[in-house]
C-alpha positions as CSV (number, residue, x, y, z in Angstrom):
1,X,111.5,97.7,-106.7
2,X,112.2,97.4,-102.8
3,X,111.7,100.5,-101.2
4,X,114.1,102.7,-99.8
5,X,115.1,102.5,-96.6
6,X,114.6,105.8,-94.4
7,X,118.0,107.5,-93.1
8,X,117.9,108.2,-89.6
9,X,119.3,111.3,-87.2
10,X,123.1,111.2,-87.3
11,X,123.2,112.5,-84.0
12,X,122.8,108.2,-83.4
13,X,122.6,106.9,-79.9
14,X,122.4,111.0,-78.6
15,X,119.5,111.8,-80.8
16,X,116.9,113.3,-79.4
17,X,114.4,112.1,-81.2
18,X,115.2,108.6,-80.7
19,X,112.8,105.9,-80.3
20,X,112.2,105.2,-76.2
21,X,111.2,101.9,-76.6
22,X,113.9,100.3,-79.0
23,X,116.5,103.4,-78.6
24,X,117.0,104.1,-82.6
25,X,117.7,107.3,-83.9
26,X,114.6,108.9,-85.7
27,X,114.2,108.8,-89.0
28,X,114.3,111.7,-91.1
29,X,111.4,113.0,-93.1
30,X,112.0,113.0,-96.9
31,X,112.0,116.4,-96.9
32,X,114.9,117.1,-94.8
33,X,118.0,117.7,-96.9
34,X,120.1,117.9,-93.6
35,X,121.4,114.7,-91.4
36,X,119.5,115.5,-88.5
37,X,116.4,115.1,-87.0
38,X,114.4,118.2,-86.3
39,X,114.4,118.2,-82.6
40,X,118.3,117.8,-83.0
41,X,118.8,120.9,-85.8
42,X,116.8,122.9,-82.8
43,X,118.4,121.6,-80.0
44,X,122.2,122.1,-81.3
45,X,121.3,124.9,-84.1
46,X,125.0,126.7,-84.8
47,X,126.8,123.8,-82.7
48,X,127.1,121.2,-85.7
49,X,129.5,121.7,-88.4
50,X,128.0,122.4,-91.9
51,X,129.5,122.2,-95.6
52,X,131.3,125.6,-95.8
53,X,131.2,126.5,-92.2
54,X,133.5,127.6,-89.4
55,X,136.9,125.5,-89.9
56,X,137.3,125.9,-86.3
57,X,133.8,124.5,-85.6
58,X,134.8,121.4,-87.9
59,X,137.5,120.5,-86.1
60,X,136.2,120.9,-82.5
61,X,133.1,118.7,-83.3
62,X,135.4,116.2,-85.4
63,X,137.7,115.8,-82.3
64,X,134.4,115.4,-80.2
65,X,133.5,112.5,-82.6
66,X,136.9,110.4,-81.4
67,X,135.7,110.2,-78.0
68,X,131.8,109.9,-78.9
69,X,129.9,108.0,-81.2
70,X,127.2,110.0,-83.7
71,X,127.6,113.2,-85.1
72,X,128.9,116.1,-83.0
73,X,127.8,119.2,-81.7
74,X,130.0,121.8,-79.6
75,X,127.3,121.6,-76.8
76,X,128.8,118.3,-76.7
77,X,131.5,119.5,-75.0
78,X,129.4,119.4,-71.9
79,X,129.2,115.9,-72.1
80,X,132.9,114.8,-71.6
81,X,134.0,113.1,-68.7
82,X,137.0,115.1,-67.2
83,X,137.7,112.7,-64.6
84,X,137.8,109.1,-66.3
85,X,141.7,109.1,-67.4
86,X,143.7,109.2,-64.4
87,X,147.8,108.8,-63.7
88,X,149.2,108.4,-67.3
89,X,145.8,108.2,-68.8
90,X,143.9,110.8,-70.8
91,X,140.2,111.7,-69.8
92,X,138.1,112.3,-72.9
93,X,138.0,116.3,-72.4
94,X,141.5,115.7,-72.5
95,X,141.9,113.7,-75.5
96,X,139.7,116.0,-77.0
97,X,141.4,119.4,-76.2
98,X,144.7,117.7,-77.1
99,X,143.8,117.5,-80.6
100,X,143.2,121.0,-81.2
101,X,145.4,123.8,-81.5
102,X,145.4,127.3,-79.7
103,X,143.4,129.1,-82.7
104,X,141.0,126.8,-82.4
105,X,140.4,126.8,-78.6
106,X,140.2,130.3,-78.5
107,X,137.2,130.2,-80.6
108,X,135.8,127.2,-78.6
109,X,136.6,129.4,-75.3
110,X,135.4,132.7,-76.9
111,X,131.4,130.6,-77.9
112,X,131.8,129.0,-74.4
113,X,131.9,132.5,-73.0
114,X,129.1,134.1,-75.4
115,X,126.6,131.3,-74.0
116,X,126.6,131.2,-70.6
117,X,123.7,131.3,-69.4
118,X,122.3,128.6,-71.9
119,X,125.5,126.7,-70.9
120,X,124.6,126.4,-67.5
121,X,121.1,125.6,-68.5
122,X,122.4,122.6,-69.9
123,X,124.8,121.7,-67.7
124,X,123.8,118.6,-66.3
125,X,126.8,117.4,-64.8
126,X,128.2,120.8,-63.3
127,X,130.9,121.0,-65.8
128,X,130.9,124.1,-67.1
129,X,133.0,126.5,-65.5
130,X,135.9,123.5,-65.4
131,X,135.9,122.9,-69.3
132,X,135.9,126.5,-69.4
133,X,139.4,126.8,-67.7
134,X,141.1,124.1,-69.7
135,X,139.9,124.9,-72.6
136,X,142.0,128.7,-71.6
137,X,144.5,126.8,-70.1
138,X,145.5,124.4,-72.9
139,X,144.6,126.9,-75.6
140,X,147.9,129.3,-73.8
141,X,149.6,126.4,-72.8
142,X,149.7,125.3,-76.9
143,X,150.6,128.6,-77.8
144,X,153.5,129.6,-76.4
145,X,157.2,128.4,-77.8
146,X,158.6,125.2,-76.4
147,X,161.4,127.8,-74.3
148,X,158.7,129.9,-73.2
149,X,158.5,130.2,-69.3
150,X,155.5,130.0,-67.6
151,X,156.9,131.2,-64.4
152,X,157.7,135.3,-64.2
153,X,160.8,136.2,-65.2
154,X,163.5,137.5,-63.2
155,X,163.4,141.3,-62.8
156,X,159.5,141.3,-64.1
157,X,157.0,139.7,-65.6
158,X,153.5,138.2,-64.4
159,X,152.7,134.2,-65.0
160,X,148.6,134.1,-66.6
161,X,148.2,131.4,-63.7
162,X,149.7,129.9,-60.6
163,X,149.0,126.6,-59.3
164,X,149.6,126.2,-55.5
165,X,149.3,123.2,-53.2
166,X,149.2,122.3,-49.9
167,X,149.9,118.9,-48.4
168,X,147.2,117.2,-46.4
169,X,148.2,116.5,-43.2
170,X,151.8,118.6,-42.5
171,X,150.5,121.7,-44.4
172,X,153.3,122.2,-46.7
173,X,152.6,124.4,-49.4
174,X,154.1,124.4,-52.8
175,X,153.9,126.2,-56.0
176,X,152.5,123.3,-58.5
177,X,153.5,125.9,-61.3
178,X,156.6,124.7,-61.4
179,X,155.8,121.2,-62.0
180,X,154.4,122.7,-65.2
181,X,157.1,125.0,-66.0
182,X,159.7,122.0,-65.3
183,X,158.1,119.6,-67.8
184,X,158.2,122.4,-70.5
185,X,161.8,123.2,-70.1
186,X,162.4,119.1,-70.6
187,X,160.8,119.5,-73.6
188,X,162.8,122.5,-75.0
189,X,165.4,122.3,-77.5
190,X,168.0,123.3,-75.3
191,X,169.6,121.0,-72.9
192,X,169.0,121.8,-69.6
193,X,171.4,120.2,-67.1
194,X,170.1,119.6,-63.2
195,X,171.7,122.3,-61.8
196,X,170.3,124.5,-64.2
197,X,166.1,123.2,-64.0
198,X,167.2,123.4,-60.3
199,X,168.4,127.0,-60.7
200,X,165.7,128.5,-63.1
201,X,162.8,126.5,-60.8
202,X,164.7,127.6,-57.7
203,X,164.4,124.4,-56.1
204,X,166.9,122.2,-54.9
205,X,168.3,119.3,-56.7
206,X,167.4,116.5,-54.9
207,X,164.0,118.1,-55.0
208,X,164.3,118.3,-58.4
209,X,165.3,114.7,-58.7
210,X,162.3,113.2,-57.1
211,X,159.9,115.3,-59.2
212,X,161.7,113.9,-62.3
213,X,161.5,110.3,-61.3
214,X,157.8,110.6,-60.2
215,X,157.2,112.6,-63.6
216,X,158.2,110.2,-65.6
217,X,156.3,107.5,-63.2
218,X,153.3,108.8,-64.2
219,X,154.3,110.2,-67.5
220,X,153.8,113.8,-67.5
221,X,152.7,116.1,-69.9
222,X,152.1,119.9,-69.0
223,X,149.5,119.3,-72.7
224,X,147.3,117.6,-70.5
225,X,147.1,117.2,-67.0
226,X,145.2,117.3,-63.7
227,X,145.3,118.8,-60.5
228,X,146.3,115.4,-58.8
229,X,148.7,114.7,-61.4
230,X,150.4,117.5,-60.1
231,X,150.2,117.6,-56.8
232,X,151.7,114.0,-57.2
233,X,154.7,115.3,-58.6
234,X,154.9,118.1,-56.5
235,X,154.5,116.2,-52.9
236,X,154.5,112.2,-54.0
237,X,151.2,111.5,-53.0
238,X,149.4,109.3,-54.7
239,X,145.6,109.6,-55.5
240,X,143.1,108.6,-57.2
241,X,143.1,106.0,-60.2
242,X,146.4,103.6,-60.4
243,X,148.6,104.4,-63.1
244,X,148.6,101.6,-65.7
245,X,152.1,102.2,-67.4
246,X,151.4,100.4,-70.6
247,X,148.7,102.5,-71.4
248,X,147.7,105.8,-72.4
């Protein structure tokens, strides 16, 4: 009989026991009942999902695996780029969060929070305290109702956040809130004429009119966006990566 050949690290091309020369994944001792390699298991010990574990940590780590290869660990999270999508493109943190609901980034946010000071430690790319706020952000942005408002309402109420923005060059300021706030009432069952997004956003309507058109330009989406994205909106000022409109 031909011999058996050895299973290696499932953690693949992030393994960290992979070979330097050839860039394999190590192979895993016999007696290892797991599908890591042992300077993985230590490396990303509670961070991988297990048979019987944390729902919530299964699906984090399975939406991590979409966007990179080998098996997943939360710490993983580090490693998403949050800058290579751009106008009508997703990033892969954004892909990522997108894919999860608001029970599930709660947790993600609340083990984000518990681990700071390792986080940092292993923050590489400065990343951190910006994956951090999204993960927040999106977690109470896929929470509330489609009719929800995100802006306070009239006679009381506090928004969690507020967006502004100020125009380079002339100094205009603007609250990018609303560019938020207007995409979600869009979306809402109820039919919202002009004169009544231009009423609850108190803007005017051609205001209102160029946001739309340059919202639909680059295909907004208050699930996932950036700061440019709004400001873009907002002002009309376009930066950054060219928005391709065929893809996503």
């Amino acid at each position: 009989m031909g011999s058996v050949a050895k299973r290696e690290c499932a953690r693949g091309p992030r393994c960290r026991g992979r070979d330097p020369q050839t860039g394999q994944p190590a192979k895993l001792r016999g007696s290892n009942k797991g599908d890591v390699c042992a300077l993985c298991e230590r490396r990303h010990r509670g961070a991988i999902a297990s048979p019987g574990g944390s729902r919530w940590l299964a699906a984090t780590t399975q939406a991590i695996e979409t966007v990179l290869s080998g098996k997943a660990s939360l710490w993983d999270l580090l490693e998403l780029d949050p800058a290579n999508g751009g106008y009508g493109w997703k990033s892969d943190r954004g892909k990522v969060l997108t894919l999860l609901d608001s029970e599930t980034l709660y947790k993600v946010s609340g083990w984000l929070d518990e681990r700071t000071t390792e986080a940092l430690e292993r923050d590489e790319c400065g990343r951190y305290a910006g994956l951090c706020y999204e993960v927040r952000t999106v977690a109470w942005l896929t929470s509330l109702p489609p009719d929800a408002p995100l802006l306070p309402a009239q006679g009381g109420g506090i928004s969690p956040f507020r967006f502004v923005g100020y125009y380079v060059g002339s100094g205009r300021r603007k609250d990018l809130t609303k560019v938020v706030e207007l995409d979600r009432l869009r979306r809402a069952s109820r039919h919202y004429s002009e004169r009544d997004l231009a009423t609850a956003l108190d803007i005017p309507r051609t205001t209102l009119q160029q946001m739309i058109q340059r919202m639909d330009e680059i295909r907004f989406s208050s699930e996932e966006f950036t700061p440019d994205d709004m400001a873009y909106v907002a002002f009309g000022r376009r930066r950054g990566r060219e928005h391709n409109p065929d893809s996503f």
